[in-house]
C-alpha positions as CSV (number, residue, x, y, z in Angstrom):
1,X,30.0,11.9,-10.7
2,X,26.9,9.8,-9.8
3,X,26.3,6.5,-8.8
4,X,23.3,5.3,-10.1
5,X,21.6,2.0,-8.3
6,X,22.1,-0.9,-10.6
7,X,20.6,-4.5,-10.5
8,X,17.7,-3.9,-8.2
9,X,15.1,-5.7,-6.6
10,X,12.1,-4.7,-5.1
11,X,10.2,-7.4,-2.9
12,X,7.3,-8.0,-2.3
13,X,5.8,-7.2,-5.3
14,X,2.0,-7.5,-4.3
15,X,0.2,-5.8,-1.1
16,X,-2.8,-4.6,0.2
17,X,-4.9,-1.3,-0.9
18,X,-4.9,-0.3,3.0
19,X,-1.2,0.6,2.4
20,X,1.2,-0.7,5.2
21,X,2.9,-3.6,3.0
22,X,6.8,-3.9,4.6
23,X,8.9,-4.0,1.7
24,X,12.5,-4.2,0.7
25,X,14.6,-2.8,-2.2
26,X,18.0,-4.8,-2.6
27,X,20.7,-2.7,-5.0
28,X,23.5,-0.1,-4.6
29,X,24.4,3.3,-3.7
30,X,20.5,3.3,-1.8
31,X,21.9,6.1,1.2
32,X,19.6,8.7,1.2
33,X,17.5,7.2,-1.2
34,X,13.5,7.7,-1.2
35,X,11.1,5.2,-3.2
36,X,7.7,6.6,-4.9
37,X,4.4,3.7,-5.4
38,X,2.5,5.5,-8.6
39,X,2.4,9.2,-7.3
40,X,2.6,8.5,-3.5
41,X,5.9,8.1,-1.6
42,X,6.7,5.2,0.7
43,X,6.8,5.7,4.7
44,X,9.0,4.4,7.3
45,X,11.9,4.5,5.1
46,X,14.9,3.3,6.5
47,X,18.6,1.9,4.9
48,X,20.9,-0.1,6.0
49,X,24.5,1.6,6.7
50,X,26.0,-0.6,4.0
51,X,23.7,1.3,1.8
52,X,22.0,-1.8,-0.5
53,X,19.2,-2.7,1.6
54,X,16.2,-0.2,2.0
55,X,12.7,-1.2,3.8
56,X,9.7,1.1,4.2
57,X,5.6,0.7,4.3
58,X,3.5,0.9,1.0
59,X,1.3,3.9,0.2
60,X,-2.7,3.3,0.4
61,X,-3.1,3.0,-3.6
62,X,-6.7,1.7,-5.4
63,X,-6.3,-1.9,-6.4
64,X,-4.4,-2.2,-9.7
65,X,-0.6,-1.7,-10.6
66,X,1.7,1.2,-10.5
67,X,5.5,2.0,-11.3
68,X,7.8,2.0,-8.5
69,X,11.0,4.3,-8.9
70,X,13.9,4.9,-6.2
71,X,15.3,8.1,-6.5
72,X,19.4,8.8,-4.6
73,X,20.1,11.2,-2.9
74,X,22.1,13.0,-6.1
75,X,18.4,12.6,-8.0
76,X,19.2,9.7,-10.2
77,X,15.9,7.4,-10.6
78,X,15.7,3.8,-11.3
79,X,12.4,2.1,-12.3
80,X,11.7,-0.8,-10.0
81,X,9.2,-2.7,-11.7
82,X,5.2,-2.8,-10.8
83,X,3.8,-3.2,-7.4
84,X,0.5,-4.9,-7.6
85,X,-2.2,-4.0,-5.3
86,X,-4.9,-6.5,-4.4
């Protein structure tokens, strides 16, 4: 059985076409987890040994908004919202 991330919260929300934006996803179960900006996976990906906080770098992306989804380790995904970039 799965645990699926629940309740999550990706912040910030808004970053820089260049890429390189430090972010953090705050939620559940987030061991092994990877996070995807539109098409392009995040880099520098680390989480915290409690497993509810994960921080990595955004993609370079053209200015506008994409999905972003984390996806466990067990392949579960979870829609994060929209990242915005300016």
């Amino acid at each position: 059985m799965s645990s699926s991330p629940a309740a999550c919260l990706l912040t910030p929300t808004l970053g820089k076409r260049e890429g390189g934006t430090a972010f953090a996803v705050i939620c559940s179960n987030l061991t092994g987890a990877s996070v995807s900006f539109g098409n392009a996976s995040a880099t520098g990906v680390s989480v915290h040994e409690s497993g509810m906080v994960l921080a990595g770098l955004t993609p370079a992306h053209e200015a506008g908004s994409v999905e972003v989804h984390v996806t466990t380790s067990d392949g579960d995904e979870v829609s994060l919202g929209e990242f915005t970039y300016e």
